[in-house]
C-alpha positions in Angstrom: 10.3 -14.9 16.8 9.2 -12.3 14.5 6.4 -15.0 12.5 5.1 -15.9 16.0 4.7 -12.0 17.3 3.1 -11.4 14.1 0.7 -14.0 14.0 -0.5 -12.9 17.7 -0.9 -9.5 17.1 -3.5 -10.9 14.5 -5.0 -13.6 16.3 -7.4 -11.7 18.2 -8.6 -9.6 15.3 -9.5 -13.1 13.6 -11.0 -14.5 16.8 -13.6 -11.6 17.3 -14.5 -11.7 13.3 -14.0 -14.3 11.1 -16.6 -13.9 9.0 -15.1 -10.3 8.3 -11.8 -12.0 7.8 -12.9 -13.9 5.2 -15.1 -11.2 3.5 -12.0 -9.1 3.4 -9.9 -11.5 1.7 -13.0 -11.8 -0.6 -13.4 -15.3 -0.1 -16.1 -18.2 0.4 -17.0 -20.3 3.2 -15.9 -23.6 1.2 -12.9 -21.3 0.3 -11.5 -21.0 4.1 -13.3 -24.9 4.6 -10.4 -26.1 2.3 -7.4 -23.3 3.7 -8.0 -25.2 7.0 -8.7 -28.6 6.3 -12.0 -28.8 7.2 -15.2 -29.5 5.7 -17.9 -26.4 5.1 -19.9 -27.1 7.7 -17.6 -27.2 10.2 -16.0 -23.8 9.3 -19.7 -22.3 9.3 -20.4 -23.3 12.6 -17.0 -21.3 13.6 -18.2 -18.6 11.5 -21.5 -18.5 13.4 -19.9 -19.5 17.1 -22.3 -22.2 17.2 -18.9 -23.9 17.7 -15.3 -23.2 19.0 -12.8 -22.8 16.7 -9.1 -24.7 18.3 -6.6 -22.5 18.8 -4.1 -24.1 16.5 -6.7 -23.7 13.6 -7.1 -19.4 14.9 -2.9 -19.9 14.3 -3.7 -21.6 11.0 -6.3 -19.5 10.0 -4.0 -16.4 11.0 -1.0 -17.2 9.2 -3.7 -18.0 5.8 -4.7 -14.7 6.4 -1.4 -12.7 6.4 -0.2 -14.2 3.7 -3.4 -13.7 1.4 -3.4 -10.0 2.7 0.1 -9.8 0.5 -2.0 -10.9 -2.7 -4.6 -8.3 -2.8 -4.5 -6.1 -5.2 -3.5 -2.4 -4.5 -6.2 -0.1 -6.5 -4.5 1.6 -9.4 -5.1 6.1 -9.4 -7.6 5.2 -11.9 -9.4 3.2 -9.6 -9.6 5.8 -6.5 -11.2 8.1 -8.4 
């Protein structure tokens, strides 16, 4: 129960951005093509809402992003300054 609350407390963050989504995990378009299984085109067209993204790829897409979020790198004290 705890993946699935997780994932929805995300899901509409993802579904009113994802080009921000993917430009926070620091990623390209081919990048989140091949994370869901689909070709490039077909991702920009979500991107750009020239298309509908299905629901079980907003899941997908969701659970990509939370566990890529736990790979980014934390800036050192150097790095703040």
């Amino acid at each position: 129960m705890e993946i699935r609350d997780s994932v929805m407390s995300n899901i509409s963050y993802i579904y009113t951005d994802i080009k921000n989504v993917r430009e926070t995990l620091k990623l390209t378009q081919a990048d989140m093509a091949i994370f869901l299984g689909v070709s490039r085109l077909t991702f920009i067209k979500w991107e750009n809402y020239i298309e509908t993204m299905p629901l079980g790829k907003y899941v997908q897409l969701t659970q990509e992003y939370q566990r890529l979020q736990s790979f980014q790198p934390t800036p050192t004290k150097q790095e703040e300054k």
